[in-house]
C-alpha positions as CSV (number, residue, x, y, z in Angstrom):
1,X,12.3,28.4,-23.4
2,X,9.9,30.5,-25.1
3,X,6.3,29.4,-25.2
4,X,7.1,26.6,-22.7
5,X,4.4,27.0,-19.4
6,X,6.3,27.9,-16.3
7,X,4.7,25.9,-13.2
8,X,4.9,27.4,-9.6
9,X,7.5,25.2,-7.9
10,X,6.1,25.3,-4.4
11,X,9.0,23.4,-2.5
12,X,7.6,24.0,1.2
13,X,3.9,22.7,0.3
14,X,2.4,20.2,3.0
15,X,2.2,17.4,0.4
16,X,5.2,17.9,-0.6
17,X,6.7,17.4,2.8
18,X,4.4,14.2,3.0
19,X,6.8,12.9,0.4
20,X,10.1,13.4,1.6
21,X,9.0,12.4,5.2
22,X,7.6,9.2,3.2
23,X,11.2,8.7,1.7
24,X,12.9,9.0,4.5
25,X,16.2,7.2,4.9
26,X,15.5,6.1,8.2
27,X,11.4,5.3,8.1
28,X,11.2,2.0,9.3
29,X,10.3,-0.9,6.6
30,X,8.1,-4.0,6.1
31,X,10.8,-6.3,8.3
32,X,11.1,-3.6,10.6
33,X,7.2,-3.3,11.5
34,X,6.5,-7.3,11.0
35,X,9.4,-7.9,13.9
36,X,7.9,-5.4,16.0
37,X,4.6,-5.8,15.8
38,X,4.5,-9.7,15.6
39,X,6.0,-12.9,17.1
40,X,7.7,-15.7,15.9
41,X,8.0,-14.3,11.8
42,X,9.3,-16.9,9.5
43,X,9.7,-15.7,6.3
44,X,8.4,-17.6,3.2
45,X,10.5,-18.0,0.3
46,X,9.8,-18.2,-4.0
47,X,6.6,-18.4,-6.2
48,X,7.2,-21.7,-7.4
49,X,7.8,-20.9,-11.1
50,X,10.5,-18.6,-11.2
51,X,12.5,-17.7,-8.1
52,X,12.6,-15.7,-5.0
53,X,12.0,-11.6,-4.8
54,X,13.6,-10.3,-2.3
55,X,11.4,-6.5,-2.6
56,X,9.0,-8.4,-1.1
57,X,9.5,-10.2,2.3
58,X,6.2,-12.3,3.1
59,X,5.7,-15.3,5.6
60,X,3.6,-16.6,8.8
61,X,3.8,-14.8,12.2
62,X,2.0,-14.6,15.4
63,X,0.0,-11.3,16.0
64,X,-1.5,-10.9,19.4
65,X,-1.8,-14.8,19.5
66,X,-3.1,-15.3,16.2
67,X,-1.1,-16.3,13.3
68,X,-1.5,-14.3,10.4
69,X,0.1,-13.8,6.8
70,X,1.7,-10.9,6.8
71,X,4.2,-9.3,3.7
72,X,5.0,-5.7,3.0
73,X,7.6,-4.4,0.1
74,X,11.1,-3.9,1.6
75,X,13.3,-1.0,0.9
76,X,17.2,-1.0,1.9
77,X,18.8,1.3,4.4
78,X,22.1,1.9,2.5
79,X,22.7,1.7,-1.5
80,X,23.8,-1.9,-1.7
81,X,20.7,-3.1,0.7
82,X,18.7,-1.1,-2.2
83,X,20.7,-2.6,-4.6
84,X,19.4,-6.3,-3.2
85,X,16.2,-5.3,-2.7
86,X,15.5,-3.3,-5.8
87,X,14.3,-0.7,-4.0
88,X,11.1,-1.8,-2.8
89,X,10.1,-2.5,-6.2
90,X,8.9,-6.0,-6.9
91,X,9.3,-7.8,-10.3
92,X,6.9,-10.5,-11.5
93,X,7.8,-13.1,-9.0
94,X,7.8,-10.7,-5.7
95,X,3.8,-10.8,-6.9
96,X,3.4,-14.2,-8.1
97,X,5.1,-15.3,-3.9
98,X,2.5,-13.0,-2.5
99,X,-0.2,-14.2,-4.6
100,X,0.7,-18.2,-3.1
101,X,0.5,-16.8,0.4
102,X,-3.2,-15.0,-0.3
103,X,-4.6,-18.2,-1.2
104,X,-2.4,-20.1,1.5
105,X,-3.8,-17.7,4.1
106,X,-7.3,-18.7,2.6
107,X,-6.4,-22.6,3.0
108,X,-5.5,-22.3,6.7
109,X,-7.9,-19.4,7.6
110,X,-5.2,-17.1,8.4
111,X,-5.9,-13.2,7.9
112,X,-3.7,-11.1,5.8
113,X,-2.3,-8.3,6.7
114,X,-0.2,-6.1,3.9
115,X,2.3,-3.3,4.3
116,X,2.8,-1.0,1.3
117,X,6.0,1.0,0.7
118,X,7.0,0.9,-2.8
119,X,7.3,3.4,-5.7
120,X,5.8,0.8,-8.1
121,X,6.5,-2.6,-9.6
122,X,9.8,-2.8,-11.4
123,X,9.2,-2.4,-15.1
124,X,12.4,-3.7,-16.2
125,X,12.8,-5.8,-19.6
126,X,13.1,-8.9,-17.4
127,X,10.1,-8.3,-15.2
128,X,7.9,-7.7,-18.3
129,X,9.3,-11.0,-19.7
130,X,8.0,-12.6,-17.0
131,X,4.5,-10.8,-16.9
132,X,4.9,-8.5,-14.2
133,X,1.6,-7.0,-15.6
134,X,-0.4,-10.6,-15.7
135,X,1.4,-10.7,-11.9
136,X,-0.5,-8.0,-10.8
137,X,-3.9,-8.4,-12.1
138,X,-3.7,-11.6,-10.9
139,X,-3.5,-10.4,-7.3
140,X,-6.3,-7.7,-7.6
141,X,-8.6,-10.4,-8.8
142,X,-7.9,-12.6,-6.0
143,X,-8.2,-10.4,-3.3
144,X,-11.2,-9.4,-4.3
145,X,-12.5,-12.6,-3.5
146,X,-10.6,-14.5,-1.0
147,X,-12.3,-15.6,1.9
148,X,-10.3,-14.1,4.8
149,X,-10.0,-10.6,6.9
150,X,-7.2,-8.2,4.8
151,X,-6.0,-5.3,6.3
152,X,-3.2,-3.0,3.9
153,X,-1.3,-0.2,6.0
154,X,0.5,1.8,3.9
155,X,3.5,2.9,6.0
156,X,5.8,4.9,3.4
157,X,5.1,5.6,-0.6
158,X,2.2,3.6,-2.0
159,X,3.7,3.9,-5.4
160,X,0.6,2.8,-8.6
161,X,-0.1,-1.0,-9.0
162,X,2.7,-2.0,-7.2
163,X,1.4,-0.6,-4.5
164,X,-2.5,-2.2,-5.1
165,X,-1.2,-5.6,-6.1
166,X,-1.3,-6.0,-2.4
167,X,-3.4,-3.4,-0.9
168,X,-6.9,-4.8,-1.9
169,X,-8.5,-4.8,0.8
170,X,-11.1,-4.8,3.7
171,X,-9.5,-1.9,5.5
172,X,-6.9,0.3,4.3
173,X,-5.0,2.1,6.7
174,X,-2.5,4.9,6.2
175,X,0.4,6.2,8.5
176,X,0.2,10.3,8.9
177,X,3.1,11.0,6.7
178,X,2.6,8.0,4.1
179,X,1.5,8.6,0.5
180,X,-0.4,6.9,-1.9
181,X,-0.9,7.7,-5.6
182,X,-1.2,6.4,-9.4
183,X,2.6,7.3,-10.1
184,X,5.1,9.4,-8.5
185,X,5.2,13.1,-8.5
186,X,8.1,13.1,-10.3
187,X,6.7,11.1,-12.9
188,X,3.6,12.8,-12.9
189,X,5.6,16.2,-13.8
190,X,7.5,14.8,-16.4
191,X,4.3,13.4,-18.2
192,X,2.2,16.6,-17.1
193,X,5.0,19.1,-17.8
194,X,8.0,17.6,-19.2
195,X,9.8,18.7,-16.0
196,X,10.6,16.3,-13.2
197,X,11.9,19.3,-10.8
198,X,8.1,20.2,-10.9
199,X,7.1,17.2,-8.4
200,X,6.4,19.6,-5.3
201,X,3.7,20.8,-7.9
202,X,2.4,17.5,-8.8
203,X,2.6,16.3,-5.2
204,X,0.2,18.9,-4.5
205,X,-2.2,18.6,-7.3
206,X,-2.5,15.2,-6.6
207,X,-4.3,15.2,-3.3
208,X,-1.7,12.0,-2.5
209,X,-1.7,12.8,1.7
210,X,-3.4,10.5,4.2
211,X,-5.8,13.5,5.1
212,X,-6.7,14.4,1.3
213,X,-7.6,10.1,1.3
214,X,-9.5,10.2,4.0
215,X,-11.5,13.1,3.1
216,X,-12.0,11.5,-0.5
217,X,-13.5,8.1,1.3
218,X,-10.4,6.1,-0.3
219,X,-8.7,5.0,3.3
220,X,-10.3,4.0,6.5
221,X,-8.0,5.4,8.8
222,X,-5.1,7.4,9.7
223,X,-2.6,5.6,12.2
224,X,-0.8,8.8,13.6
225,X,2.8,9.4,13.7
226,X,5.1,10.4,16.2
227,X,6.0,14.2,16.6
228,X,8.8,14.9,13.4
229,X,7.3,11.5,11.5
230,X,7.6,7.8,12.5
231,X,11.7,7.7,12.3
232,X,12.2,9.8,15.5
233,X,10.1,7.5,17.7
234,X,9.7,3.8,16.0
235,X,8.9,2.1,18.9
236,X,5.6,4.0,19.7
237,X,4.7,4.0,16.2
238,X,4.5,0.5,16.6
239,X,2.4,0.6,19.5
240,X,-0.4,2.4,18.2
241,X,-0.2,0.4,14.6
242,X,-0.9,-2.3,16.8
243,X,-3.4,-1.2,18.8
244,X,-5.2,0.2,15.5
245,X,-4.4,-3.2,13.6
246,X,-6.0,-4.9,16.7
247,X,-9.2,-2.9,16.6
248,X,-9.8,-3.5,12.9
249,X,-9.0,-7.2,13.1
250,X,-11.3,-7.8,15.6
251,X,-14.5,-6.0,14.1
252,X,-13.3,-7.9,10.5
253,X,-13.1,-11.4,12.3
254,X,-16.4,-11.1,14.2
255,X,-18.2,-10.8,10.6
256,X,-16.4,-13.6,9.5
257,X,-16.2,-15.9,12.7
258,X,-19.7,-15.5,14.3
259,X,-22.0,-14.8,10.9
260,X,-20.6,-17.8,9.2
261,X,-20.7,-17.6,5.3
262,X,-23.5,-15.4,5.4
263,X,-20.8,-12.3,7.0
264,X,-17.9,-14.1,4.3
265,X,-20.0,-13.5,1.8
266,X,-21.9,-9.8,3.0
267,X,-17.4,-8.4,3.6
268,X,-16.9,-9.3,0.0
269,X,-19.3,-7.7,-1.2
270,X,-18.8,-4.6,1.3
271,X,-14.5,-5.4,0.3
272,X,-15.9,-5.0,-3.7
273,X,-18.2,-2.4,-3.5
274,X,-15.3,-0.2,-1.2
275,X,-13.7,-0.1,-5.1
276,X,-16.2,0.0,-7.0
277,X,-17.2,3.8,-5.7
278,X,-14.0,5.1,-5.9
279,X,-13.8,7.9,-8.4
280,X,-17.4,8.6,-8.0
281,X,-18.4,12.1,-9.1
282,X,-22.4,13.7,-8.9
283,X,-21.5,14.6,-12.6
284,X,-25.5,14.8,-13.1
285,X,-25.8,17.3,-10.4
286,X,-22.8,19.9,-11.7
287,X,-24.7,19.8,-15.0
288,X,-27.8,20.3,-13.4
289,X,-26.5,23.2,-11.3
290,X,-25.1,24.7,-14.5
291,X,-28.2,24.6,-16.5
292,X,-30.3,26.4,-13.3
């Protein structure tokens, strides 16, 4: 079309290999990691207001001999799984059950422990009815401030406030070939450029890859992957999740266990403050630079 930009489509960039190995049909999910890396899961059922979600599997399970909330969004393996599970997308009421563990966790001193893999909340006409929106700032508020260790992993997509309605927290941890972003790269090209075959482009523009975050100061760590990405070897992914969930746990729960309220309240302030920087930029300094 004349006068219409034409973007570079590169198809074999590293992001955008990220985001298929982030999609893929066989990347282990939330039940998947939750029965191999903990004991005894039951899962927790409803938000008390409306109904269950089944995007979002959530309960009580032993990890290394302490029990622990744990709740991750759950894709399907086949299209009617998807179907049933929305495809990882949670609507008002996946939020409002997760938001009833947080502060159950917080009753019974359990830590949380989150595991994101969604491309956002579902923003159907039903899910907006029932404030989907509300939903979500509902849980940002309250992670903020609950009195517990909270540990997100983001194993697959971490798709815009779906993905941050439950990944708040004291350390965020990403898998090597997970991504994390405000919307989708195909949604970002079709705002940006009116062309949804131009995601490769957006994926890379959007510095969405576990290294760009780390570089940037948003995540704490990157779990590595096996050799190909975490579907060729799940089992050993699971071994050094754990091992890296272990670590964190343990620094988080010294703060809170042996400092008393003084450590409960000095991590929410450090848990606030991780937030509040993001997005920081030495704007004073460029100027500076450009008047010398």
């Amino acid at each position: 079309m004349p006068g219409k930009e034409k973007k570079d489509n590169p198809i074999n960039n590293a992001a955008w290999e990220k985001v298929l190995l982030a999609r893929h049909a066989r990347r282990p999910h939330a039940l998947d990691f939750m029965n191999s890396i903990c004991k005894d899961f039951v899962e927790l059922h409803g938000d008390r207001r409306f109904g269950d979600d089944s995007a979002l599997v959530a309960g009580i399970a032993k990890f290394n001999k302490r029990s622990v909330i744990i709740m991750g969004q759950q894709k399907g393996r086949d299209t009617k799984e998807n179907i049933a599970r929305n495809f990882g997308s949670p609507r008002a009421e996946g939020y409002r059950k997760a938001l009833r563990l947080f502060q159950q966790a917080e009753k019974f001193g359990m830590p949380i422990i989150t595991l994101i893999d969604t491309g956002g909340a579902y923003p159907g006409k039903d899910s907006e009815e029932r404030g989907v929106g509300l939903a979500i700032a509902e849980n940002l508020m309250e992670l903020c401030r609950i009195k517990v260790p909270t540990i997100a992993v983001v194993t697959g997509e971490g798709g815009s406030g779906g993905a941050l309605a439950i990944g708040i927290a004291d350390r965020l941890l990403m898998l090597e070939n997970a991504i994390y972003s405000v919307a989708s790269p195909e949604a970002a090209a079709s705002i940006l450029w009116k062309d949804a075959a131009q995601a490769p482009a957006a994926a890379l523009a959007m510095k969405i890859t576990a290294e760009e975050l780390k570089f940037f100061g948003i995540i704490d760590e990157i779990v590595p992957e096996p050799a190909g990405g975490a579907h060729n070897d799940p089992p050993a992914l699971m071994i050094t999740l754990a091992e890296t969930l272990e670590r964190h746990l343990s620094e988080l729960e010294q703060s809170f266990v042996t400092k008393g309220e003084a450590g409960i309240q000095a991590m929410l302030e450090t848990r606030y403050n991780k937030y509040r920087v993001i997005g920081h930029w030495g704007e004073v300094n460029v100027l500076a630079g450009a008047r010398e």
